[in-house]
Structures are given as C-alpha cells and as structure tokens.
N, CA, C and O atoms as a Maestro MAE file, in Angstrom:
{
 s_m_m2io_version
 :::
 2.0.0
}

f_m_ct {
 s_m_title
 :::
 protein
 m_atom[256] {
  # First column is atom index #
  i_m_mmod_type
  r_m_x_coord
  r_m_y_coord
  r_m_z_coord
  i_m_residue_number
  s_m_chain_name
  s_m_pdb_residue_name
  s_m_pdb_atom_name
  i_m_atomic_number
  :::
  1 25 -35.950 2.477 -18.979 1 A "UNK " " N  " 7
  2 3 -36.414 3.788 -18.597 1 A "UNK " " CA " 6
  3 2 -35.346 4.818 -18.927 1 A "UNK " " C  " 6
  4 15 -34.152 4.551 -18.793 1 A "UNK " " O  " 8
  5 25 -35.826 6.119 -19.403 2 A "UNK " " N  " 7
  6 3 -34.841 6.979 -19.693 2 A "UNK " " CA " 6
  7 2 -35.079 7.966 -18.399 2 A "UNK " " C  " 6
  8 15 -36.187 8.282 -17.967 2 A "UNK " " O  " 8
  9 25 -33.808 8.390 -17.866 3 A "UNK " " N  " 7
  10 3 -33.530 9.489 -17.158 3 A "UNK " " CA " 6
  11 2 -34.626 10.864 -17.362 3 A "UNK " " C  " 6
  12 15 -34.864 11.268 -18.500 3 A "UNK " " O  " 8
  13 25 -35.110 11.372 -16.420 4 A "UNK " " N  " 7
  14 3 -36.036 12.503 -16.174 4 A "UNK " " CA " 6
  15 2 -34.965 13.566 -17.185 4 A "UNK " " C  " 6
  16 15 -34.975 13.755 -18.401 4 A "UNK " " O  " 8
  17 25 -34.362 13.951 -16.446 5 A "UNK " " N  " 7
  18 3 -33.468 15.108 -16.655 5 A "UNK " " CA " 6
  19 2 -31.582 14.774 -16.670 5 A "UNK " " C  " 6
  20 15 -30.962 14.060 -15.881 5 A "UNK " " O  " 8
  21 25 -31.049 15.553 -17.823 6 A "UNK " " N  " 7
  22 3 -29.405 15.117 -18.044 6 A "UNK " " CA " 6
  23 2 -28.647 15.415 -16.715 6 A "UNK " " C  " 6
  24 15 -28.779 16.557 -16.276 6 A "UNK " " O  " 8
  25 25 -28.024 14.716 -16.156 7 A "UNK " " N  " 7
  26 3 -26.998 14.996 -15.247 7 A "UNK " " CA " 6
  27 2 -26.092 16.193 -15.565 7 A "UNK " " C  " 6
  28 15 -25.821 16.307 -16.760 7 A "UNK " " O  " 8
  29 25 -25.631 17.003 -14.832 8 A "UNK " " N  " 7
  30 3 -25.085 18.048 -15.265 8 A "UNK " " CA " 6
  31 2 -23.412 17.439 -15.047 8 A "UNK " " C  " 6
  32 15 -23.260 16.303 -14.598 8 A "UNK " " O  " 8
  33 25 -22.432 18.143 -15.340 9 A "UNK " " N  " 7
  34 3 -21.212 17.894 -15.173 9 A "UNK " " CA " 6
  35 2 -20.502 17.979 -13.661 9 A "UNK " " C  " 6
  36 15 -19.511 17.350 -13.291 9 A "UNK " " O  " 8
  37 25 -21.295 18.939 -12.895 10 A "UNK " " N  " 7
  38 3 -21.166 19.172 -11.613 10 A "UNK " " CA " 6
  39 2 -21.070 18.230 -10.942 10 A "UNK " " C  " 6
  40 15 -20.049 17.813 -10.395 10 A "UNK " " O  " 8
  41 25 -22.632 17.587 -10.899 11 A "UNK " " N  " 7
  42 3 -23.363 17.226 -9.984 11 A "UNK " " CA " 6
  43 2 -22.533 15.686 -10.387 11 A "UNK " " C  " 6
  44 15 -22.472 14.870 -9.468 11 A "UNK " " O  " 8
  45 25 -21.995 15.355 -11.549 12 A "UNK " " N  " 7
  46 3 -21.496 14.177 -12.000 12 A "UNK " " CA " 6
  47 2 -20.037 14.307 -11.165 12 A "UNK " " C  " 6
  48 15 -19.756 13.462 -10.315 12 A "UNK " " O  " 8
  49 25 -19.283 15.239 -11.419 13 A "UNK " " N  " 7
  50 3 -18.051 15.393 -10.410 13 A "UNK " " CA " 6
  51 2 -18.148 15.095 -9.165 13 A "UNK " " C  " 6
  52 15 -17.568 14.100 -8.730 13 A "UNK " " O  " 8
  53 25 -18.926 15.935 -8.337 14 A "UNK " " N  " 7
  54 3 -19.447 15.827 -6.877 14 A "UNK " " CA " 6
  55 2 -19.603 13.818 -6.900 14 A "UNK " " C  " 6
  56 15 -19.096 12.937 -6.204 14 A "UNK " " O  " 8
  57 25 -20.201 13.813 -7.634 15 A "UNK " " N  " 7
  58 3 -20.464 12.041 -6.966 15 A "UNK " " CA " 6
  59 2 -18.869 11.675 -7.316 15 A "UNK " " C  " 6
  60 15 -18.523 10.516 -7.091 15 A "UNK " " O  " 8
  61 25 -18.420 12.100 -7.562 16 A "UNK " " N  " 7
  62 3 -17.225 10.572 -8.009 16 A "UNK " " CA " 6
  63 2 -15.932 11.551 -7.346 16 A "UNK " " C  " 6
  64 15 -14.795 11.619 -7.813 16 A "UNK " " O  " 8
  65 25 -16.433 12.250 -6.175 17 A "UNK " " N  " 7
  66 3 -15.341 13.390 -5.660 17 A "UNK " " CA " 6
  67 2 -14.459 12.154 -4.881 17 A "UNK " " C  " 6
  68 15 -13.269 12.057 -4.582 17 A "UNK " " O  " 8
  69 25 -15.292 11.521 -4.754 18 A "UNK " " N  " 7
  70 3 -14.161 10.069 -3.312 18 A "UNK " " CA " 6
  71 2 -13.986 9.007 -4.159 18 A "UNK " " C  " 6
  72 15 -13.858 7.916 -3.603 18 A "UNK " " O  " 8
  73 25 -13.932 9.042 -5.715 19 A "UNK " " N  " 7
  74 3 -13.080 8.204 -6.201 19 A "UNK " " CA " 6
  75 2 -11.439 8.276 -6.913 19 A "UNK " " C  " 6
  76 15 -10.838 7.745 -7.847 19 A "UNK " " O  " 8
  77 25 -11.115 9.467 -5.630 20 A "UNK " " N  " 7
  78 3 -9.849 9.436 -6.265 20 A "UNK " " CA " 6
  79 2 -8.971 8.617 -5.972 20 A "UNK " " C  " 6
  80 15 -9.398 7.621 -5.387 20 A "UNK " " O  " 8
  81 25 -7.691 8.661 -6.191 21 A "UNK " " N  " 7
  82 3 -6.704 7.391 -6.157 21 A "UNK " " CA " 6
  83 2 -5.621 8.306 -4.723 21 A "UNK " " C  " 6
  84 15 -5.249 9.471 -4.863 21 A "UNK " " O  " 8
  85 25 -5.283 7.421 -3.403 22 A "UNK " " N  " 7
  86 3 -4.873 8.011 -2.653 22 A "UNK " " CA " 6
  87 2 -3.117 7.188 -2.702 22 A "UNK " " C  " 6
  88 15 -2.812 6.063 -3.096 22 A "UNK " " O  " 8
  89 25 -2.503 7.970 -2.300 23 A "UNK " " N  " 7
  90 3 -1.117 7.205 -2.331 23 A "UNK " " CA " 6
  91 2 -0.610 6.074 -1.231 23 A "UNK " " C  " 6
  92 15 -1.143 5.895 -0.136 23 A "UNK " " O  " 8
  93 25 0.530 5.350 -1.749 24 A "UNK " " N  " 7
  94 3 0.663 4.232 -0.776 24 A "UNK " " CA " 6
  95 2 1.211 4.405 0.737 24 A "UNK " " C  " 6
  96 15 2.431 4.510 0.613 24 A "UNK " " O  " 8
  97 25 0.960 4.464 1.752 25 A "UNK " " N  " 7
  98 3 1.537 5.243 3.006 25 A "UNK " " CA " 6
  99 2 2.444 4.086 3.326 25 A "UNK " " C  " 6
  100 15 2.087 3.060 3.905 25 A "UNK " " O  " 8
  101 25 4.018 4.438 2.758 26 A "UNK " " N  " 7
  102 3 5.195 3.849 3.022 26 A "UNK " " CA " 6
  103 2 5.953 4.287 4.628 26 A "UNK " " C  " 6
  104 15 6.235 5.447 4.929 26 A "UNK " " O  " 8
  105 25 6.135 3.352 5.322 27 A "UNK " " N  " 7
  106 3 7.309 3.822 6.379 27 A "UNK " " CA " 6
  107 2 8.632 3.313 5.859 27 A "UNK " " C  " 6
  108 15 8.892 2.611 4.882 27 A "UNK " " O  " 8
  109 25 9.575 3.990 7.004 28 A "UNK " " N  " 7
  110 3 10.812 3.121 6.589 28 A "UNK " " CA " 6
  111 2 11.270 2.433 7.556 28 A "UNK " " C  " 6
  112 15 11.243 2.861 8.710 28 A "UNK " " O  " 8
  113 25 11.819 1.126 7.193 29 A "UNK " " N  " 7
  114 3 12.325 0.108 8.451 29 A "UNK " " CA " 6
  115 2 13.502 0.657 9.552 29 A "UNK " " C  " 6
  116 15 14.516 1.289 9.255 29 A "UNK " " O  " 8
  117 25 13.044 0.203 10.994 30 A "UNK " " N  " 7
  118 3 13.735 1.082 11.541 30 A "UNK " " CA " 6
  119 2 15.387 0.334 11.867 30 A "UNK " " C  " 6
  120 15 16.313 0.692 12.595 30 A "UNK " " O  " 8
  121 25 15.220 -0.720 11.043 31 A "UNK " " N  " 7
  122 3 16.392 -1.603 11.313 31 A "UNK " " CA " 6
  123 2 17.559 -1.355 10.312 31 A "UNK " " C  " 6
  124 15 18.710 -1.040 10.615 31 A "UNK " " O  " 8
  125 25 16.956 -1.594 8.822 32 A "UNK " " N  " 7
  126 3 17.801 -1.342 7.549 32 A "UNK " " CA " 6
  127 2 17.515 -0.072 6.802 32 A "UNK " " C  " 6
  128 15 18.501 0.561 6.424 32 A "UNK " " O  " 8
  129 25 16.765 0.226 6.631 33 A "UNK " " N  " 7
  130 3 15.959 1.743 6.645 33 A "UNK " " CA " 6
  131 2 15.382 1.536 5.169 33 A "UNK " " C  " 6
  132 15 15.069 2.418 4.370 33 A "UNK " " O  " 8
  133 25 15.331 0.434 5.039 34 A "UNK " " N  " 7
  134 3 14.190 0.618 3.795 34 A "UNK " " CA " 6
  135 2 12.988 0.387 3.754 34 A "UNK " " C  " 6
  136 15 12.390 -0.266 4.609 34 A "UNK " " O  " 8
  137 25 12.439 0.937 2.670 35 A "UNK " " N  " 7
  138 3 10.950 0.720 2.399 35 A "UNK " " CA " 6
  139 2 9.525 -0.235 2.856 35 A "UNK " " C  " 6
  140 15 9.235 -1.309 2.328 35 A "UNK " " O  " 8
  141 25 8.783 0.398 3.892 36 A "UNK " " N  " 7
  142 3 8.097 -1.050 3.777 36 A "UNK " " CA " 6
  143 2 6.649 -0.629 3.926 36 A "UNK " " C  " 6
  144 15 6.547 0.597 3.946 36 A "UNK " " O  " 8
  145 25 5.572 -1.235 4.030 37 A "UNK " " N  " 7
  146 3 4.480 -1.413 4.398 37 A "UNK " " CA " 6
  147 2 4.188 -1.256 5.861 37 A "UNK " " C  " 6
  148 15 4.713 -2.113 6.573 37 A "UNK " " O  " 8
  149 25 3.155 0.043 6.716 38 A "UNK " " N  " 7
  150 3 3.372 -0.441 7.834 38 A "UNK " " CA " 6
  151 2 2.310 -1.415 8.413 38 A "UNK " " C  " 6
  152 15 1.248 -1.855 7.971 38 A "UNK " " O  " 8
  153 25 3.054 -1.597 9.659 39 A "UNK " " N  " 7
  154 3 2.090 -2.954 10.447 39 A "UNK " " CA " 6
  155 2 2.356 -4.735 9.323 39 A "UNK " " C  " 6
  156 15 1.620 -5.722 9.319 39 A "UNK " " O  " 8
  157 25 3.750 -4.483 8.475 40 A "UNK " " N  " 7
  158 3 3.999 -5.477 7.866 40 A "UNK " " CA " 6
  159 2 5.656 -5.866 8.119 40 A "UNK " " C  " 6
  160 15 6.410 -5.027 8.612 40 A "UNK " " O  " 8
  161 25 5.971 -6.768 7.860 41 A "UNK " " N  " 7
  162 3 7.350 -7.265 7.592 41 A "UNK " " CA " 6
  163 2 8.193 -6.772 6.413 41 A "UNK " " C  " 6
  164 15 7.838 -6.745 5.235 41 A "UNK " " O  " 8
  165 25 9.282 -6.414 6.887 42 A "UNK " " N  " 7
  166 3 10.648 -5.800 6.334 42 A "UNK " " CA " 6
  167 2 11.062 -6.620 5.142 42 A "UNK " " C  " 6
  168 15 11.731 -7.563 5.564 42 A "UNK " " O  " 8
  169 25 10.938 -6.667 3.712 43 A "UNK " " N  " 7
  170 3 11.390 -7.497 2.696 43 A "UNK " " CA " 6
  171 2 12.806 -7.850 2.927 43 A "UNK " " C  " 6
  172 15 13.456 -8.878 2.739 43 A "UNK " " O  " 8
  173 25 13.056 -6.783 3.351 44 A "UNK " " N  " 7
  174 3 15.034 -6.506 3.304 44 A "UNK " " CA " 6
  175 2 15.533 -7.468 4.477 44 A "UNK " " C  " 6
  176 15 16.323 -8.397 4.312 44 A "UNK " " O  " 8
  177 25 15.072 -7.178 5.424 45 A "UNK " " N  " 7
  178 3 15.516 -7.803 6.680 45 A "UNK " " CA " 6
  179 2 15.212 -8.975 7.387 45 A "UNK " " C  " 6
  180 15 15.899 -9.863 7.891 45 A "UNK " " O  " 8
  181 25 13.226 -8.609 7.239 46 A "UNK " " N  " 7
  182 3 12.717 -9.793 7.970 46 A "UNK " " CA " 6
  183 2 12.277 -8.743 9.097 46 A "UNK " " C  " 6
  184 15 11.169 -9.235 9.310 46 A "UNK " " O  " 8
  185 25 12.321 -8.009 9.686 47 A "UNK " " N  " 7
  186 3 12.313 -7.204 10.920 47 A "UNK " " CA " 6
  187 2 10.930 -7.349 10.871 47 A "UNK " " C  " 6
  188 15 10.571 -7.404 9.695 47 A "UNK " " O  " 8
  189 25 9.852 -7.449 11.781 48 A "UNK " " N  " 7
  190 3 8.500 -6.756 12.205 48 A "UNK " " CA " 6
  191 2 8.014 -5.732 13.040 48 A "UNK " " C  " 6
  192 15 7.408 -4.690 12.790 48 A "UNK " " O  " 8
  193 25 8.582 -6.478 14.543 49 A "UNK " " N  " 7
  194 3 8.586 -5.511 15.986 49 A "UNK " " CA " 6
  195 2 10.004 -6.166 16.105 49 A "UNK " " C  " 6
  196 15 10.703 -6.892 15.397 49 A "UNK " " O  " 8
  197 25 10.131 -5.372 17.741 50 A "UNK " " N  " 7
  198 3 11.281 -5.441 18.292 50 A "UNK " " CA " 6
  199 2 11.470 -7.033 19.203 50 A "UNK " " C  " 6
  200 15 12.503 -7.612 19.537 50 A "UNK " " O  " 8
  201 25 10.213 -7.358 19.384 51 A "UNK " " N  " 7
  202 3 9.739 -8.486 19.895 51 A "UNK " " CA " 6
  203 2 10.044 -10.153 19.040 51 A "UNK " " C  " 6
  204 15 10.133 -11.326 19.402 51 A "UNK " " O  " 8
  205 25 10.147 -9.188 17.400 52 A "UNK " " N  " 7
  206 3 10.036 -10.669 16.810 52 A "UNK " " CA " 6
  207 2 10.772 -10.145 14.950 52 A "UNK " " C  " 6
  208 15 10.715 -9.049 14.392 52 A "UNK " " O  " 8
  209 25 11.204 -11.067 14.612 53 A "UNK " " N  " 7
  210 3 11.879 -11.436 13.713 53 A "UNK " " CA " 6
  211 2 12.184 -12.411 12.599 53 A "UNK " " C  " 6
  212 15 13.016 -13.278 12.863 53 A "UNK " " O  " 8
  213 25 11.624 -12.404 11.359 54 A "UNK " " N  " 7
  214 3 11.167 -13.636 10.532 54 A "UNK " " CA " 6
  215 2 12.809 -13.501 9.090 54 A "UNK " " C  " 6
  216 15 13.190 -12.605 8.337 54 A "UNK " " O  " 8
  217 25 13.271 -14.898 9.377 55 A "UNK " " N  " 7
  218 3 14.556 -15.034 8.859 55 A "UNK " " CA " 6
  219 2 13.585 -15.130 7.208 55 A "UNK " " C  " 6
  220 15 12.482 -15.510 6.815 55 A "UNK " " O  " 8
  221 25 15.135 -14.372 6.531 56 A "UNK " " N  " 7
  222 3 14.100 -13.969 5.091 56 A "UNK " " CA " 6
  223 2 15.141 -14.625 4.105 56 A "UNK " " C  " 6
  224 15 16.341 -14.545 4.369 56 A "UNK " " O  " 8
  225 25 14.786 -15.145 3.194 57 A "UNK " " N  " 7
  226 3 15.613 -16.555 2.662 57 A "UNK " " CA " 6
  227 2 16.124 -15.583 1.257 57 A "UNK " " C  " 6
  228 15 15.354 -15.025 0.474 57 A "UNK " " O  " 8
  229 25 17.428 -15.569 1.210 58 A "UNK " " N  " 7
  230 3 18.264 -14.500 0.161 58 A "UNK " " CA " 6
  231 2 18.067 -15.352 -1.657 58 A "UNK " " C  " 6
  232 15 17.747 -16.523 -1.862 58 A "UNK " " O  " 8
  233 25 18.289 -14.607 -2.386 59 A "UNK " " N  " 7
  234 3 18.326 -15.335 -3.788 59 A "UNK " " CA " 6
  235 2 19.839 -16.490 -4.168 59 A "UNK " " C  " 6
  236 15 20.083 -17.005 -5.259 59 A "UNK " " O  " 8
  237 25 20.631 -16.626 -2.905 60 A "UNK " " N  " 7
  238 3 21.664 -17.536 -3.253 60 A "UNK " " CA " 6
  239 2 21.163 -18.831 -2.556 60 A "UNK " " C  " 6
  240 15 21.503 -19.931 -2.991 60 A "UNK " " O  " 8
  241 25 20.586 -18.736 -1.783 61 A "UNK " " N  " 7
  242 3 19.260 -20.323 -0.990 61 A "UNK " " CA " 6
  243 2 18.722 -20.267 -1.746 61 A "UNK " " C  " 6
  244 15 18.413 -21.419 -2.049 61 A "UNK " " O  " 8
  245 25 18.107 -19.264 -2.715 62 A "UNK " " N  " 7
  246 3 16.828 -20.061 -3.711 62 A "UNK " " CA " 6
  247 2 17.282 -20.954 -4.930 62 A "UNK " " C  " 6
  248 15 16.731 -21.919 -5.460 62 A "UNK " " O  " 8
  249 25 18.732 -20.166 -5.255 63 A "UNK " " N  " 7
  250 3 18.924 -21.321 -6.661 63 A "UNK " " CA " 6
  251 2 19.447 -22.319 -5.869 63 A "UNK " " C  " 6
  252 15 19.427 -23.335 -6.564 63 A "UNK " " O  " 8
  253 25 19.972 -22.607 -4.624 64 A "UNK " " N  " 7
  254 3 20.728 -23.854 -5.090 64 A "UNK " " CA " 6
  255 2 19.557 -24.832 -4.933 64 A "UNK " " C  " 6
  256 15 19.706 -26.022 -5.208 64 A "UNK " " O  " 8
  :::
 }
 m_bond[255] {
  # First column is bond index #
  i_m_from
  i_m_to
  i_m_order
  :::
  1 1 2 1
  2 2 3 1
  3 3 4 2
  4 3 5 1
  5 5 6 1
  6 6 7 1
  7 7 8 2
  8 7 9 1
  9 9 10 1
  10 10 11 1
  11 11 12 2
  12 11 13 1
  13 13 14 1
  14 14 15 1
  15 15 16 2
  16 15 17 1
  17 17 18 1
  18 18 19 1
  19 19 20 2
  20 19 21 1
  21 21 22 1
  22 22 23 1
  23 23 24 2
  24 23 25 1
  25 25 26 1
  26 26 27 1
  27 27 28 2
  28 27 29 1
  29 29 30 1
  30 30 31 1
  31 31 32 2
  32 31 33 1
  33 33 34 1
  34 34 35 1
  35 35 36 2
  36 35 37 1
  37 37 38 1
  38 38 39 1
  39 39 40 2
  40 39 41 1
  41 41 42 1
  42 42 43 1
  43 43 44 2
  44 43 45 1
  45 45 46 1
  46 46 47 1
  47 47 48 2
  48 47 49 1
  49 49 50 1
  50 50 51 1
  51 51 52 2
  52 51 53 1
  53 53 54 1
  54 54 55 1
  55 55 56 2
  56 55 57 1
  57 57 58 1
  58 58 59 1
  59 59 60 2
  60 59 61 1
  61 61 62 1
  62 62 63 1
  63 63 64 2
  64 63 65 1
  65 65 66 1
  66 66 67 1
  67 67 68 2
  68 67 69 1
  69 69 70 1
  70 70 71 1
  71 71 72 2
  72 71 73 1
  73 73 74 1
  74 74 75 1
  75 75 76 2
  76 75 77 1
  77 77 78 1
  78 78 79 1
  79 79 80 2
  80 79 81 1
  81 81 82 1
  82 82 83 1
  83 83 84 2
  84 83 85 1
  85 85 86 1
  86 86 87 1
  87 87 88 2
  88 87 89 1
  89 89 90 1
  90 90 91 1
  91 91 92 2
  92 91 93 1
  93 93 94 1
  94 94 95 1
  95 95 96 2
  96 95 97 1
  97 97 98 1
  98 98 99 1
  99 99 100 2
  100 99 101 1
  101 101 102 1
  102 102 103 1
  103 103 104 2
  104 103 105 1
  105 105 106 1
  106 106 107 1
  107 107 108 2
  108 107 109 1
  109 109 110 1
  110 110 111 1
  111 111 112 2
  112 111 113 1
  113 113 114 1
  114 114 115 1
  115 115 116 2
  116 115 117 1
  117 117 118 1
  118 118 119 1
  119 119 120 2
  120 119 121 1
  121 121 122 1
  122 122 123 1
  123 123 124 2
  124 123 125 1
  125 125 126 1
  126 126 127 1
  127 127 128 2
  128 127 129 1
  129 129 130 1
  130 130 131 1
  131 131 132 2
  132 131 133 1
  133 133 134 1
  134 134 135 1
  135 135 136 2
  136 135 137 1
  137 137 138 1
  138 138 139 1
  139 139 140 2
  140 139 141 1
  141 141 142 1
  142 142 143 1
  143 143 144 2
  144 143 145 1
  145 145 146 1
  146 146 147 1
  147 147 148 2
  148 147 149 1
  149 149 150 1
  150 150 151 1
  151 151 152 2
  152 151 153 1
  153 153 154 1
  154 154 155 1
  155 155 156 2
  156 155 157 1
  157 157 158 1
  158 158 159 1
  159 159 160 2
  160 159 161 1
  161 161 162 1
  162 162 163 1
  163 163 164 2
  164 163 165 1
  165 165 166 1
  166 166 167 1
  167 167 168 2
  168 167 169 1
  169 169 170 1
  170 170 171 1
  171 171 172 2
  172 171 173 1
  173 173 174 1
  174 174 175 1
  175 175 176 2
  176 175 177 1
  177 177 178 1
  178 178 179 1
  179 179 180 2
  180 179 181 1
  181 181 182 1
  182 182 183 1
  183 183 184 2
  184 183 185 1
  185 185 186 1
  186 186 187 1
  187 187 188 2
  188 187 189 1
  189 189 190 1
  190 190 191 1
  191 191 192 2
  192 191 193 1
  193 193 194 1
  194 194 195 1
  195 195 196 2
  196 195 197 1
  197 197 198 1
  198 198 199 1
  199 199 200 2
  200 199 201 1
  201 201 202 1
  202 202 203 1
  203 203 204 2
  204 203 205 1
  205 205 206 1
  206 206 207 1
  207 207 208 2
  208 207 209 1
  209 209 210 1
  210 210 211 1
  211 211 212 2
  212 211 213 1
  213 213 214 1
  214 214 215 1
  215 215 216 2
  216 215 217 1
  217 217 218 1
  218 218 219 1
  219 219 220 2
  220 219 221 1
  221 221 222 1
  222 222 223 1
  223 223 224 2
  224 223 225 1
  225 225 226 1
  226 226 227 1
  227 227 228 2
  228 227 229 1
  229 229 230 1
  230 230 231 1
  231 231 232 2
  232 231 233 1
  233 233 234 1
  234 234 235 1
  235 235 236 2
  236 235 237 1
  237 237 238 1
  238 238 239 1
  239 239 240 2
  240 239 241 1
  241 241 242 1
  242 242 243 1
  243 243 244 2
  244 243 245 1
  245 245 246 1
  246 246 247 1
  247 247 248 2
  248 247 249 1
  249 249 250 1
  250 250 251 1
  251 251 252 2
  252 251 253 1
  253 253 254 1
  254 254 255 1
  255 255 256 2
  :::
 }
}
C-alpha cells in the first residue's frame, strides 16, 4: 500500500522529537572521588554504601 499523503518534514521531526540521545548521569565517588555510575560500585575503590564494601582485585593480582 502506498501512503495517502507525503509526510511533511515537521510532522516527521515532531515524531522522532524523544529520540534524542540523553547524556550519561555520572556521580562522583564519595570515597576516592572518581567517576562512577550511580546506585553502582566504585571501579577505583570498590566503595558502594557506607554499609558495605567490595574488595576490587588491582592489575598486579591479575598477572601473577
């Protein structure tokens, strides 16, 4: 089936108005102060909450 009538450029914008690309909402760790994901674990540290703490295995444990 072919389309009644051409979509205009507008009406083509308007639909695809909520497909834009939104940015990553970074916090910073409140332990080491870097970068992280929130409601996630600290790459740097291991930190989560204040409650709890996940030991984070450095690149000199991985080679040997």
């Amino acid at each position: 089936m072919l389309p009644v009538a051409r979509t205009s450029k507008s009406r083509k914008n308007m639909r695809r108005a909520h497909h834009a690309l939104e940015p990553i909402n970074m916090h910073e760790c409140p332990r080491c102060g870097q970068t992280k994901l929130p409601h996630r674990m600290c790459g740097a540290c291991g930190f989560v909450n204040s409650r709890l703490s996940v030991p984070v295995e450095t690149k000199e444990k991985q080679e040997k």
